[in-house]
N, CA and C atoms of all chains as a GROMACS GRO file, in nm:
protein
  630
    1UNK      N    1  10.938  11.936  10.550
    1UNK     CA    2  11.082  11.935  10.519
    1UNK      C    3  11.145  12.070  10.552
    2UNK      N    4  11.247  12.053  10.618
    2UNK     CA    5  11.320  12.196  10.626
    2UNK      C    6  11.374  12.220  10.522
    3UNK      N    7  11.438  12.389  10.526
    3UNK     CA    8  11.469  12.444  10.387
    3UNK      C    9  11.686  12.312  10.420
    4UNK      N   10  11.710  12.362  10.256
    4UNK     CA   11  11.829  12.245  10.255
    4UNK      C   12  11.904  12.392  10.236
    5UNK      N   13  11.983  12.453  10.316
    5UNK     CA   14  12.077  12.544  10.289
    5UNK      C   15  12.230  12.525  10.257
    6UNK      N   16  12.248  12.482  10.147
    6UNK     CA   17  12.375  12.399  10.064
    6UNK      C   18  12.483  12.526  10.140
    7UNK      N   19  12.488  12.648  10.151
    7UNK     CA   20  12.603  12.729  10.207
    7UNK      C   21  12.625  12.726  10.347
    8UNK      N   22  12.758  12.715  10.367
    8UNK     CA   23  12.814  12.706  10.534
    8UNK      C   24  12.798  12.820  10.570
    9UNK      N   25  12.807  12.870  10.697
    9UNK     CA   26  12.803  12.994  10.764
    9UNK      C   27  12.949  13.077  10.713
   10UNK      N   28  12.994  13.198  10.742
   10UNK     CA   29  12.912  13.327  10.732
   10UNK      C   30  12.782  13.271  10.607
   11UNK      N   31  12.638  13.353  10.637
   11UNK     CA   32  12.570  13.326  10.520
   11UNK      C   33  12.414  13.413  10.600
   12UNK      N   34  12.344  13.452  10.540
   12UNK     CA   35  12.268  13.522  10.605
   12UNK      C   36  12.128  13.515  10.597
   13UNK      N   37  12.022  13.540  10.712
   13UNK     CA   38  11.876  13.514  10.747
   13UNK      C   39  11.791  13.654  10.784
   14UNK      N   40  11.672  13.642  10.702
   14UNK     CA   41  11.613  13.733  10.700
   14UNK      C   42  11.476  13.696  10.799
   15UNK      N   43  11.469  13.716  10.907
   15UNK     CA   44  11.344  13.650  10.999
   15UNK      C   45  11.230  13.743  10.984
   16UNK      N   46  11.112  13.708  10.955
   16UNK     CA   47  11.030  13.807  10.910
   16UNK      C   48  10.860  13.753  11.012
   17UNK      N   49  10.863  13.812  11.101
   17UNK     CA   50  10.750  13.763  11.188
   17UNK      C   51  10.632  13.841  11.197
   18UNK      N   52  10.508  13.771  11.221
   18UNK     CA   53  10.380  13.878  11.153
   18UNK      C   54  10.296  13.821  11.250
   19UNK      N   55  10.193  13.905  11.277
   19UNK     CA   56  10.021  13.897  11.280
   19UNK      C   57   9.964  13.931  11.183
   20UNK      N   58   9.891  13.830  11.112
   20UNK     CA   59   9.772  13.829  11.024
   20UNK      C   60   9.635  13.939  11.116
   21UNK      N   61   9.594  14.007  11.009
   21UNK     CA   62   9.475  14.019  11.055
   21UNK      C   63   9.365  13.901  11.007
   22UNK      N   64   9.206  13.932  11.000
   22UNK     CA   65   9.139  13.841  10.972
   22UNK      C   66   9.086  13.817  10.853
   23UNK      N   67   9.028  13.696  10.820
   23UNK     CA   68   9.018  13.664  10.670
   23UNK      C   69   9.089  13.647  10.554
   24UNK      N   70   9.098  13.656  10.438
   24UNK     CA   71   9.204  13.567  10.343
   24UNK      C   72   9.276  13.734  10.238
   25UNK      N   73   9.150  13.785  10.217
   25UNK     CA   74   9.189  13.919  10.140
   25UNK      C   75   9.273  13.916  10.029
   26UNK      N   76   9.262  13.843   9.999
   26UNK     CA   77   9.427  13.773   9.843
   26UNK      C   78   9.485  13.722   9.916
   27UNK      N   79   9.522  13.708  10.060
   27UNK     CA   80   9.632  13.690  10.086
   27UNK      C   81   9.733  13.552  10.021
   28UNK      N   82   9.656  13.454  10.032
   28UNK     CA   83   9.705  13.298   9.973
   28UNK      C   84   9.766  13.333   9.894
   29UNK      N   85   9.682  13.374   9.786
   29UNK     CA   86   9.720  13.391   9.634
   29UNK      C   87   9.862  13.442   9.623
   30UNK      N   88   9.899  13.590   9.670
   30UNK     CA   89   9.987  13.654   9.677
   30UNK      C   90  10.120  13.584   9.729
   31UNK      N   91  10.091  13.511   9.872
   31UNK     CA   92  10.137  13.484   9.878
   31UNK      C   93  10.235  13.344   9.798
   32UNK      N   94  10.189  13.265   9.764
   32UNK     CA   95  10.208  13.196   9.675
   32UNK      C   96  10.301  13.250   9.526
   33UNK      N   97  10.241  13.353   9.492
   33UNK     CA   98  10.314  13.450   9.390
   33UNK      C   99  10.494  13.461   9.426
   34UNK      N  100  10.439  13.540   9.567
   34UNK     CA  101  10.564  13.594   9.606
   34UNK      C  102  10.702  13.460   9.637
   35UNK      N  103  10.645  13.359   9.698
   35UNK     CA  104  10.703  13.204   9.696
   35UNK      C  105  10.770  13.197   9.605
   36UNK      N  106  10.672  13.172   9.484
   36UNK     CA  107  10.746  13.177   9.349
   36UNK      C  108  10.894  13.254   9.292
   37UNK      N  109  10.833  13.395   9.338
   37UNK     CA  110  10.923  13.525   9.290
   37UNK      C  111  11.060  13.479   9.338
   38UNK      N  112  11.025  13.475   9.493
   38UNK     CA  113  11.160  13.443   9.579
   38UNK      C  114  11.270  13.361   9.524
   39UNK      N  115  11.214  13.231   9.559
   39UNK     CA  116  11.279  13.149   9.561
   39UNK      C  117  11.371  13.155   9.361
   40UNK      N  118  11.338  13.234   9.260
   40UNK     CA  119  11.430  13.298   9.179
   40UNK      C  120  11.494  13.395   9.164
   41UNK      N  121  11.524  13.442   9.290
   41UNK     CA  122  11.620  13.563   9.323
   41UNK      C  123  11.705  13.510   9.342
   42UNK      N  124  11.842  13.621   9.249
   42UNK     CA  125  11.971  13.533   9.295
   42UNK      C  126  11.998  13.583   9.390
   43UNK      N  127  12.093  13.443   9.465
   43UNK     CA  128  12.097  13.507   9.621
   43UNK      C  129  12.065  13.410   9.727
   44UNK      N  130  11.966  13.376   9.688
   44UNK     CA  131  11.875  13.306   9.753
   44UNK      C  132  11.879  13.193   9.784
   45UNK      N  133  11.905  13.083   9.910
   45UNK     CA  134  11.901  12.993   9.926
   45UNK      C  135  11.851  12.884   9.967
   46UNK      N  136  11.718  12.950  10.011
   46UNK     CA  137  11.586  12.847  10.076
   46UNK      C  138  11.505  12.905  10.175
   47UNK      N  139  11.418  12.864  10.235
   47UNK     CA  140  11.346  12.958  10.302
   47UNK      C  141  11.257  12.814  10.430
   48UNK      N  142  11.261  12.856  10.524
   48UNK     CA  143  11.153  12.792  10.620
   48UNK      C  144  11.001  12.873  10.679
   49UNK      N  145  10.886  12.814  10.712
   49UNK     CA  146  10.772  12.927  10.672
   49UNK      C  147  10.702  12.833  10.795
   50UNK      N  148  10.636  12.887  10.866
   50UNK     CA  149  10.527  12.841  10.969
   50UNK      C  150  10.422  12.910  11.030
   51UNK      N  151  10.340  12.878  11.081
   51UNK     CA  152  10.178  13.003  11.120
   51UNK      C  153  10.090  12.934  11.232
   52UNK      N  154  10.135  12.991  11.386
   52UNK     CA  155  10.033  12.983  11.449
   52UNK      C  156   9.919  13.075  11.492
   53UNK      N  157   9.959  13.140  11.595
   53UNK     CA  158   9.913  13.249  11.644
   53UNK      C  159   9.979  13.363  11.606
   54UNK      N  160  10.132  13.337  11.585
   54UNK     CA  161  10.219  13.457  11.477
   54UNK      C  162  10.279  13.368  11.375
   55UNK      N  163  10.313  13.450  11.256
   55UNK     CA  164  10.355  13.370  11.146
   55UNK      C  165  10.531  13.399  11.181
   56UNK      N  166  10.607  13.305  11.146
   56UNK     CA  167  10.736  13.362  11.111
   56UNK      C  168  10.773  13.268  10.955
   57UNK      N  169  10.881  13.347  10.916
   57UNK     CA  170  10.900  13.292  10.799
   57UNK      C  171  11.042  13.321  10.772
   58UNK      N  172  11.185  13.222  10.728
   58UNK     CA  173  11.291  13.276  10.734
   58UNK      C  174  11.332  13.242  10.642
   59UNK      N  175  11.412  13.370  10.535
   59UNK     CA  176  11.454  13.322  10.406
   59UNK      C  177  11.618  13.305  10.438
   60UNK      N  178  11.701  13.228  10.369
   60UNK     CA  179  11.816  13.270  10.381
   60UNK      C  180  11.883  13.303  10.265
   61UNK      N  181  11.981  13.394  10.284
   61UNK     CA  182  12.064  13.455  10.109
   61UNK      C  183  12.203  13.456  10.160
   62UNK      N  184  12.295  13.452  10.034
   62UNK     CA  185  12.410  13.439  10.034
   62UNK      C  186  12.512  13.575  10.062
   63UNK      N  187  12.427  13.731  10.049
   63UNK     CA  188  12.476  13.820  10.062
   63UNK      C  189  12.409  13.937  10.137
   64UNK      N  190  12.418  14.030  10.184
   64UNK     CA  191  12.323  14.171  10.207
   64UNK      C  192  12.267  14.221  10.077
   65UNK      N  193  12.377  14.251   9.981
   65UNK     CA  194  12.303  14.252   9.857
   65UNK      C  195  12.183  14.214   9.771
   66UNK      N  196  12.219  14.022   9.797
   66UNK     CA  197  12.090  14.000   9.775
   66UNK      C  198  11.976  14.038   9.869
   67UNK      N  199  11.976  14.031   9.958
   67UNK     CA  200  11.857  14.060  10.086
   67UNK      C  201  11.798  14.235  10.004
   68UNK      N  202  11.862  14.323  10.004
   68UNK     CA  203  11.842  14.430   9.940
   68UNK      C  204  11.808  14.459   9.839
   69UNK      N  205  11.876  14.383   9.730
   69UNK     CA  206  11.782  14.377   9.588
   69UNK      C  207  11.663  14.292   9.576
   70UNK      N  208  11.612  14.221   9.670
   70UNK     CA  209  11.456  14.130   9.712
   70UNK      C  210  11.396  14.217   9.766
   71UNK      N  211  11.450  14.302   9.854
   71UNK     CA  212  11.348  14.426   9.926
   71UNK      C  213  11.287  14.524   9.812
   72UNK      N  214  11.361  14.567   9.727
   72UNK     CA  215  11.316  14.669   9.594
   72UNK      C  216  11.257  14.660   9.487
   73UNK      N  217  11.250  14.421   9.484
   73UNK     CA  218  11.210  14.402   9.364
   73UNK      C  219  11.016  14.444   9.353
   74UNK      N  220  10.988  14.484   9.200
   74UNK     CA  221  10.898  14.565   9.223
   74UNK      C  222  10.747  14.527   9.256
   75UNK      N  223  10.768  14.403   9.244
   75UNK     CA  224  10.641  14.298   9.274
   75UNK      C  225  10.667  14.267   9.403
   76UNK      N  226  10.723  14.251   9.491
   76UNK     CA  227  10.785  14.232   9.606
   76UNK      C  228  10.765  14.407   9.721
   77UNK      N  229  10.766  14.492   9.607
   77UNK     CA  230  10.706  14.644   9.676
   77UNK      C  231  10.570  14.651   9.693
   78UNK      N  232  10.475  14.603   9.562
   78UNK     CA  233  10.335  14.548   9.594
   78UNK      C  234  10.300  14.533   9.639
   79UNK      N  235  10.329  14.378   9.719
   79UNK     CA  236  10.330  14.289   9.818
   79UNK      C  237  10.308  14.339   9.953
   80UNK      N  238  10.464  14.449   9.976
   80UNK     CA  239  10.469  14.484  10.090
   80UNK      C  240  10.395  14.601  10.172
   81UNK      N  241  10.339  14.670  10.068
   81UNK     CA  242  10.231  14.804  10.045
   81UNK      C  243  10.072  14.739  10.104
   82UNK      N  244  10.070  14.608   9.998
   82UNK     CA  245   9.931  14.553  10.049
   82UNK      C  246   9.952  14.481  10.208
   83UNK      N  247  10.050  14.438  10.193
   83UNK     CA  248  10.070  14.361  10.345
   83UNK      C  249  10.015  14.450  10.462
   84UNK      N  250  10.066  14.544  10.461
   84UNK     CA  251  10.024  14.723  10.574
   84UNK      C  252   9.900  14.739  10.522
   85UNK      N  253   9.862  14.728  10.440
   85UNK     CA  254   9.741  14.789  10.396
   85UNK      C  255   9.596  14.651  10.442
   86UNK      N  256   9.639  14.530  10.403
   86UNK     CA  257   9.534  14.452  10.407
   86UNK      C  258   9.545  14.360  10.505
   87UNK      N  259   9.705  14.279  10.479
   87UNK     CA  260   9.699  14.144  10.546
   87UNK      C  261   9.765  14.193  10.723
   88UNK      N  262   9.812  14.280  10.743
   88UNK     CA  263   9.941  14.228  10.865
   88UNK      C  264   9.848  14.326  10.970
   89UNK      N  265   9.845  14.301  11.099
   89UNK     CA  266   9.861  14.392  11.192
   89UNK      C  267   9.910  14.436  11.227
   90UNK      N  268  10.069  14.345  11.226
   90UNK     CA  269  10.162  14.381  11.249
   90UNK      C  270  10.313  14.325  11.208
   91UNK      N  271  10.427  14.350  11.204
   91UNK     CA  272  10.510  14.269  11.117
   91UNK      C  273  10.667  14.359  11.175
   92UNK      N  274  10.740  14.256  11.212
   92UNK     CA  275  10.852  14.303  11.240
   92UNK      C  276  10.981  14.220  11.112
   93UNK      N  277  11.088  14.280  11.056
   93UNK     CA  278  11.208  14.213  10.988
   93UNK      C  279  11.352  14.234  11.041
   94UNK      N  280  11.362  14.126  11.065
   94UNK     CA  281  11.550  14.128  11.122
   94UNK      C  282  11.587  14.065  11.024
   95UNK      N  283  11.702  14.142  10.983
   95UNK     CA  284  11.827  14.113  10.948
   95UNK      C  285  11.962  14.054  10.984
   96UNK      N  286  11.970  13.936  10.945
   96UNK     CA  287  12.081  13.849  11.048
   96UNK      C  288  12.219  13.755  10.979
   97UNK      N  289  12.274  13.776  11.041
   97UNK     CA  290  12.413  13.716  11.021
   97UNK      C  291  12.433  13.582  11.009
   98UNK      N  292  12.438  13.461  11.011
   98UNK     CA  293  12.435  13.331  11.044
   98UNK      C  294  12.574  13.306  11.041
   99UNK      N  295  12.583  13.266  11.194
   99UNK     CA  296  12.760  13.243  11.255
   99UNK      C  297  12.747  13.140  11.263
  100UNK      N  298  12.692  13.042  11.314
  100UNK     CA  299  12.700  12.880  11.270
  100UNK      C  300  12.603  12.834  11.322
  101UNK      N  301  12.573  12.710  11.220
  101UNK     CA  302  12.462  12.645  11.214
  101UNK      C  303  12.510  12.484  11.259
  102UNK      N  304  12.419  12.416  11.330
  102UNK     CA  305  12.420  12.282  11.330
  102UNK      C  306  12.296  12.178  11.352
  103UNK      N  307  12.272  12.061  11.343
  103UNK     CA  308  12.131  11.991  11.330
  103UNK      C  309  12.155  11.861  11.349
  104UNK      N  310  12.035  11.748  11.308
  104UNK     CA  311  12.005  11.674  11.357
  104UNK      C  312  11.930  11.553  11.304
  105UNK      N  313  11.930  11.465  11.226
  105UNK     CA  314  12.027  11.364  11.241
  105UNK      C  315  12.133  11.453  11.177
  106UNK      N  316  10.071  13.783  11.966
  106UNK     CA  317  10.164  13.883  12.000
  106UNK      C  318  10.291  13.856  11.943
  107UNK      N  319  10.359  13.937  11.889
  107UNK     CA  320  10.503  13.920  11.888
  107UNK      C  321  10.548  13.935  11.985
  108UNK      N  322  10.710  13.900  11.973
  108UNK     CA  323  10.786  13.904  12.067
  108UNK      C  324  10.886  14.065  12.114
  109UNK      N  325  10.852  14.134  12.186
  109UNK     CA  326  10.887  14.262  12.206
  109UNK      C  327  11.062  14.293  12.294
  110UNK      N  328  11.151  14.301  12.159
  110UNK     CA  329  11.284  14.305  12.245
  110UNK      C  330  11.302  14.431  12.252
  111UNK      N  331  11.348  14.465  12.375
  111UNK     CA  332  11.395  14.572  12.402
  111UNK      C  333  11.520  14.637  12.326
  112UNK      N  334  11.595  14.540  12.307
  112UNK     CA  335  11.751  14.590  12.323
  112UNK      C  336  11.741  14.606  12.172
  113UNK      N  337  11.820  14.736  12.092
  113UNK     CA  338  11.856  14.792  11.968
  113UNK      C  339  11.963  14.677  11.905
  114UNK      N  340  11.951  14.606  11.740
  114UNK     CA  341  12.095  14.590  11.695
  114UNK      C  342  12.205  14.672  11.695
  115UNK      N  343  12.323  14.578  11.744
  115UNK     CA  344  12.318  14.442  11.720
  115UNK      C  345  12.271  14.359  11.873
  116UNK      N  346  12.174  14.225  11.866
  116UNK     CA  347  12.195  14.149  11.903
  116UNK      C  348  12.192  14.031  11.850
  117UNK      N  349  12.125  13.924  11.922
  117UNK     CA  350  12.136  13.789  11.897
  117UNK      C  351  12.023  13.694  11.867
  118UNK      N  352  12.025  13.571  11.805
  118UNK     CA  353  11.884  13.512  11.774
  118UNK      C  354  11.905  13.368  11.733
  119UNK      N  355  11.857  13.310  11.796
  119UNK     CA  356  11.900  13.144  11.767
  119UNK      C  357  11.758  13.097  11.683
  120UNK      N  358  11.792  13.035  11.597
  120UNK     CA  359  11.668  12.970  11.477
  120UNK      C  360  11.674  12.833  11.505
  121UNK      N  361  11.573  12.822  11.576
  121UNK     CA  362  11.567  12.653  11.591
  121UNK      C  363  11.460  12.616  11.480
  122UNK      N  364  11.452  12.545  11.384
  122UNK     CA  365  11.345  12.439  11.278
  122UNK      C  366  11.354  12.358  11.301
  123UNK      N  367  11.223  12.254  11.298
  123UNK     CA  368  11.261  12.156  11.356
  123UNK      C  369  11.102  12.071  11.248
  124UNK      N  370  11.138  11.924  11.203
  124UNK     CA  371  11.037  11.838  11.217
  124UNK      C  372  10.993  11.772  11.303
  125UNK      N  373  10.873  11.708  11.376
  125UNK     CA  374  10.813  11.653  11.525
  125UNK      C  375  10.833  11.504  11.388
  126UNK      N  376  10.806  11.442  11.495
  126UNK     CA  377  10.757  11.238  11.518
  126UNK      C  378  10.607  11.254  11.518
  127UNK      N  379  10.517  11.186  11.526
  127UNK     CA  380  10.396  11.189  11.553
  127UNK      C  381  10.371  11.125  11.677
  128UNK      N  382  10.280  11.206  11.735
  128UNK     CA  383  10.236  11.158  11.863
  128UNK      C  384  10.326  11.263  11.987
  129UNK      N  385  10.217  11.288  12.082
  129UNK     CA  386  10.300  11.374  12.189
  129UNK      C  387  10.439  11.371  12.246
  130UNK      N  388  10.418  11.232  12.330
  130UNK     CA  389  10.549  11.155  12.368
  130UNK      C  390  10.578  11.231  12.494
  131UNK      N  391  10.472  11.324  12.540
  131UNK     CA  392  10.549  11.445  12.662
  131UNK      C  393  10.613  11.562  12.648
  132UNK      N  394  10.584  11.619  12.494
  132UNK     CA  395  10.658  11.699  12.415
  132UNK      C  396  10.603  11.811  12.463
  133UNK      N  397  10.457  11.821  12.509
  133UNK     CA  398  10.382  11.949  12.560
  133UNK      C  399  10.397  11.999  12.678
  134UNK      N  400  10.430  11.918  12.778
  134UNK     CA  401  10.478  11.922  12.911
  134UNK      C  402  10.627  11.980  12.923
  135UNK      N  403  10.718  11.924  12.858
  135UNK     CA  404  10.807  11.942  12.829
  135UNK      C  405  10.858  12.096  12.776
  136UNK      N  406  10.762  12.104  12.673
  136UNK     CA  407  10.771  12.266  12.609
  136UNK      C  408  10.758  12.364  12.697
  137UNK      N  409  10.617  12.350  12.781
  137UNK     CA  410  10.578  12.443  12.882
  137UNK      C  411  10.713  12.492  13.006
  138UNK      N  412  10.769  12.363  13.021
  138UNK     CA  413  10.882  12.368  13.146
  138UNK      C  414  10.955  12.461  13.081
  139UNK      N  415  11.008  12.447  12.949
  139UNK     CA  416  11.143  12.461  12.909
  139UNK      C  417  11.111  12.613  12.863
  140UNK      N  418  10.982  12.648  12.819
  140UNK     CA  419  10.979  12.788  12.838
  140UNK      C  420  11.003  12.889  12.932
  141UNK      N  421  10.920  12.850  13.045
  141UNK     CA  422  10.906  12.881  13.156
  141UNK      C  423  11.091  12.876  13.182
  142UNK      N  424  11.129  12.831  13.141
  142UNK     CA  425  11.294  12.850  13.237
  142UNK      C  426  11.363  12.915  13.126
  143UNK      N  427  11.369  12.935  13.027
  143UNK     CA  428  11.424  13.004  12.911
  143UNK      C  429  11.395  13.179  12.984
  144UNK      N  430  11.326  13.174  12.980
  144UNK     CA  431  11.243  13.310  13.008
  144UNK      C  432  11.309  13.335  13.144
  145UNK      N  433  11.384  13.247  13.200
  145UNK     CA  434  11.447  13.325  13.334
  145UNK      C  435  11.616  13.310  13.342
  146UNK      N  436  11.639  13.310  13.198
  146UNK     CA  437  11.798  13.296  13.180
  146UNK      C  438  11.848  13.437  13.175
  147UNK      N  439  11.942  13.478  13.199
  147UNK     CA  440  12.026  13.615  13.232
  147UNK      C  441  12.053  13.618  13.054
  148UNK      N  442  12.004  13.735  13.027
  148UNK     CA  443  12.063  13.757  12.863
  148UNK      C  444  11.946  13.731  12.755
  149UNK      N  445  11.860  13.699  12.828
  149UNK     CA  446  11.708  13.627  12.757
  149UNK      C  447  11.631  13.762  12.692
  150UNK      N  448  11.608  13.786  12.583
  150UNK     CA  449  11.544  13.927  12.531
  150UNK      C  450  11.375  13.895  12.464
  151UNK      N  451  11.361  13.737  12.465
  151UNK     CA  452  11.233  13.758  12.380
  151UNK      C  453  11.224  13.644  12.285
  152UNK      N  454  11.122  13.570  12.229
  152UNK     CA  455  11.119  13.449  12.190
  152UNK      C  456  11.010  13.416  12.043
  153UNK      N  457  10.965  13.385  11.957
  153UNK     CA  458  10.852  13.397  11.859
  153UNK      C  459  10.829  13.266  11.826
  154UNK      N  460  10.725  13.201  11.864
  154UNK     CA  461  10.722  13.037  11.804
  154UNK      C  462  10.612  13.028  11.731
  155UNK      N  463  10.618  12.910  11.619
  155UNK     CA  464  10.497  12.872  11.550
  155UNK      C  465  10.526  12.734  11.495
  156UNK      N  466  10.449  12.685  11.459
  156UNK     CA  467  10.428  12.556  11.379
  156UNK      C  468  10.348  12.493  11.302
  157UNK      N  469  10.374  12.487  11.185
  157UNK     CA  470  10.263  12.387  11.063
  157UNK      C  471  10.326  12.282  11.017
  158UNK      N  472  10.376  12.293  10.925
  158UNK     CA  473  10.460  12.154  10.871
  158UNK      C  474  10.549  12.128  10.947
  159UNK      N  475  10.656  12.248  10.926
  159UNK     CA  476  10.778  12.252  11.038
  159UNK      C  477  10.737  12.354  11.178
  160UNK      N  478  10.819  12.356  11.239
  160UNK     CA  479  10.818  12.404  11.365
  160UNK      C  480  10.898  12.527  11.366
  161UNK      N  481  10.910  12.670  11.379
  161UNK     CA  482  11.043  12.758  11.410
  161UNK      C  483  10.968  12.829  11.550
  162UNK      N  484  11.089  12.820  11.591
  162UNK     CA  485  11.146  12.866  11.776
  162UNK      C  486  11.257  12.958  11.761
  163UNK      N  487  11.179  13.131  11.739
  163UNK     CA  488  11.308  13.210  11.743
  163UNK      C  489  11.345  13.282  11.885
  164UNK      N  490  11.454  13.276  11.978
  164UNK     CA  491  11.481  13.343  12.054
  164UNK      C  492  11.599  13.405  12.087
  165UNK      N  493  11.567  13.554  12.136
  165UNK     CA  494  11.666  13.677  12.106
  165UNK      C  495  11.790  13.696  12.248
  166UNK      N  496  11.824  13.672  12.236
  166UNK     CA  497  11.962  13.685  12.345
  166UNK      C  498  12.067  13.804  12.320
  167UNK      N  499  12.119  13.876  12.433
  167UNK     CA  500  12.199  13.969  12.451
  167UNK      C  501  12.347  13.939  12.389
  168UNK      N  502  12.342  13.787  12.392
  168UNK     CA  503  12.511  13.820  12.388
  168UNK      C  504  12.518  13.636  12.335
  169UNK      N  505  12.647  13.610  12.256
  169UNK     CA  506  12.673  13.442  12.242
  169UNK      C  507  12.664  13.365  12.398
  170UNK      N  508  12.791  13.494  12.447
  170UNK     CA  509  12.760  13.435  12.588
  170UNK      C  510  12.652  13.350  12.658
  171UNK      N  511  12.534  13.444  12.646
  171UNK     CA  512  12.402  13.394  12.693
  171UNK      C  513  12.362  13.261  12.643
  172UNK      N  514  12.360  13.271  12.520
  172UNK     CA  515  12.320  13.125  12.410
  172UNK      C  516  12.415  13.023  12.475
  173UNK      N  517  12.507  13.000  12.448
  173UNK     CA  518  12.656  12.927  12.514
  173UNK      C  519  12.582  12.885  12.659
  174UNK      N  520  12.561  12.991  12.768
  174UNK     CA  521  12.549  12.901  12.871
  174UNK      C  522  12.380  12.782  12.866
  175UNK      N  523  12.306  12.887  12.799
  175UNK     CA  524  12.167  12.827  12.802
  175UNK      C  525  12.193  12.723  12.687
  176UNK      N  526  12.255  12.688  12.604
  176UNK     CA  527  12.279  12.570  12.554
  176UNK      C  528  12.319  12.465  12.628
  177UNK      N  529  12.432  12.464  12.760
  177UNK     CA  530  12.483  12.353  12.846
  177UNK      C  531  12.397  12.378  12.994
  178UNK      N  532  12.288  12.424  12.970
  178UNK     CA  533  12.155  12.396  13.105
  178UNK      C  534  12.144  12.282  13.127
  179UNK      N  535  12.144  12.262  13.272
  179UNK     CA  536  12.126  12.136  13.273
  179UNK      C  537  11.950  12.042  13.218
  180UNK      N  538  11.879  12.142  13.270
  180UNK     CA  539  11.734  12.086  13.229
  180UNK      C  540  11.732  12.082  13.122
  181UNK      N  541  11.782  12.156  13.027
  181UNK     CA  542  11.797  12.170  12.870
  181UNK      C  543  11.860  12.098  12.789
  182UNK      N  544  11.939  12.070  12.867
  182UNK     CA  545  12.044  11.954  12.797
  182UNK      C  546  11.975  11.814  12.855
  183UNK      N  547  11.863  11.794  12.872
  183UNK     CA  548  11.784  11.679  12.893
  183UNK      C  549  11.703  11.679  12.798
  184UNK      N  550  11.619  11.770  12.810
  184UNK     CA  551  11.538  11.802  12.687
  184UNK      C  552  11.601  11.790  12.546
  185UNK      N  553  11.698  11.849  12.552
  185UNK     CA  554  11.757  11.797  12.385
  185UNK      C  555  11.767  11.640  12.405
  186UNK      N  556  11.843  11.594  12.478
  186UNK     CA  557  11.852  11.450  12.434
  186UNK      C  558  11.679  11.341  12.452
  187UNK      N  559  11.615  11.409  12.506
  187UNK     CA  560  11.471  11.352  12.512
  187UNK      C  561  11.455  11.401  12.366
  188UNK      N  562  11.421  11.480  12.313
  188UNK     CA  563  11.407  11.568  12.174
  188UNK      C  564  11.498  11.506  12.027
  189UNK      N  565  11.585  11.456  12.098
  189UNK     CA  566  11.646  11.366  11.930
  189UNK      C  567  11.597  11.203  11.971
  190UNK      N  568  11.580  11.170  12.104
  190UNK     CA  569  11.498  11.016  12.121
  190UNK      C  570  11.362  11.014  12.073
  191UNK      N  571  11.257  11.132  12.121
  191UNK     CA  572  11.151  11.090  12.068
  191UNK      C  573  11.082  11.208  12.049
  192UNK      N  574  11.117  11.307  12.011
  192UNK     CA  575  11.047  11.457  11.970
  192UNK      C  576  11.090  11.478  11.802
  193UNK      N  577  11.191  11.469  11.778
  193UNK     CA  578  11.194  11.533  11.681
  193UNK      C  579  11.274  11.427  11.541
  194UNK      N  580  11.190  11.451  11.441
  194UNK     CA  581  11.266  11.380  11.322
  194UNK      C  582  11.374  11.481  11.262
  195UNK      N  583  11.375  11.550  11.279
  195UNK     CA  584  11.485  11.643  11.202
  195UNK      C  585  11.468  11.783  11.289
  196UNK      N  586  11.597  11.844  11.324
  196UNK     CA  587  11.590  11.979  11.317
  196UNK      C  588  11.736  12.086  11.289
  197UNK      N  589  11.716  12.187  11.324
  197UNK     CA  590  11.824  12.292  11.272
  197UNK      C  591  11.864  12.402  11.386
  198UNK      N  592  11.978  12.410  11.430
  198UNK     CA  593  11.985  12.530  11.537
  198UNK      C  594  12.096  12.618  11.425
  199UNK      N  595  12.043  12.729  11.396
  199UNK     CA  596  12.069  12.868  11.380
  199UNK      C  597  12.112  12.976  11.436
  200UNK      N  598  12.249  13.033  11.505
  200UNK     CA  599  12.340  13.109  11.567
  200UNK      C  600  12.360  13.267  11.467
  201UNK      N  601  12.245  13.338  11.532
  201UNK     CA  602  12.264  13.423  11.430
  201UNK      C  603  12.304  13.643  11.506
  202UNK      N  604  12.330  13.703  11.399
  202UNK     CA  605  12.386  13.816  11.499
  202UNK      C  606  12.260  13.916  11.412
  203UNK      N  607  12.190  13.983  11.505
  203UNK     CA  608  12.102  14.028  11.451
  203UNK      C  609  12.171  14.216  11.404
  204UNK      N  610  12.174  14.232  11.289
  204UNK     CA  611  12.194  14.316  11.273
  204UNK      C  612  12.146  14.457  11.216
  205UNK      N  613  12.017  14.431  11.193
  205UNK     CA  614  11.905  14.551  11.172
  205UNK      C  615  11.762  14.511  11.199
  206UNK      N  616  11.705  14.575  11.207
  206UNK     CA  617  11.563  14.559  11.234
  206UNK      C  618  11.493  14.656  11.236
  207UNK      N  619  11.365  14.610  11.154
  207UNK     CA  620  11.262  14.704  11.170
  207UNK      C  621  11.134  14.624  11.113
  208UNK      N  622  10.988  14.740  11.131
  208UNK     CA  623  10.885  14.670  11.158
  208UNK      C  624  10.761  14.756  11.134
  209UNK      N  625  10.604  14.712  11.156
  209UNK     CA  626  10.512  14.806  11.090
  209UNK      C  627  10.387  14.760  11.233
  210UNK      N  628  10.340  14.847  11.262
  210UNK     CA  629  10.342  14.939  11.286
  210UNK      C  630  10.445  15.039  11.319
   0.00000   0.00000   0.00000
């Protein structure tokens, strides 16, 4: 199922694309945590997540604000400390605008 | 690998999500073409795909401009309508202005 993003455009996407390194290392777990965390940030309006050969994962929020107070929250700093440290090889984050959206049916 | 754009924000990034149908249908053949010609559009910066449940197809463009014409391609505009007949149960196109970025290493 795709994420259901109830807000019209202006509205904004955080694209967050990775290489895993190898093996699990917490990662599941954490991740799962952080799922949790998210998706009760206010702000926040749904998220789409997929993993082949690179992962991408895109949350969307209603403000910069929120996007910024999710970056600082302090379990969410954890996260991102171990990510460099254990899970990612590599990991790029854009910050994005959403000017309009449309779909299908 | 990620996808390596050259060009500094601001640019551009279209979020395609998408659910598949089951079964190929020519969807692989199809993909391969439509890459292969994406990748030679004027304004084309770079692309990140994956898929598990859902599908996301992010690719980075210079300008709306660019998106705009590579939306009314002609090969492309086949492929979409092959793609709501028998590729895809649901999807989402995402028009977005990329406005920061950054990344680890």
């Amino acid at each position: 199922m795709l994420a259901k993003v109830s807000m019209k455009p202006p509205y904004y996407a955080v694209i967050f694309t990775s290489v895993r390194t190898e093996g699990d290392r917490g990662y599941e777990e954490m991740a799962t945590t952080i799922k949790k965390l998210v998706e009760q940030q206010p702000g926040f309006l749904g998220m789409d997540s997929a993993r082949s050969h690179v992962g991408i994962t895109v949350c969307y929020w209603d403000s910069l604000q929120a996007i910024e107070r999710w970056k600082k929250n302090e379990q969410h700093r954890v996260a991102q400390a171990l990510g460099r440290r254990d899970w990612y090889a590599q990991y790029r984050v854009r910050i994005c605008k959403v000017e309009a959206e449309y779909g299908w049916p």
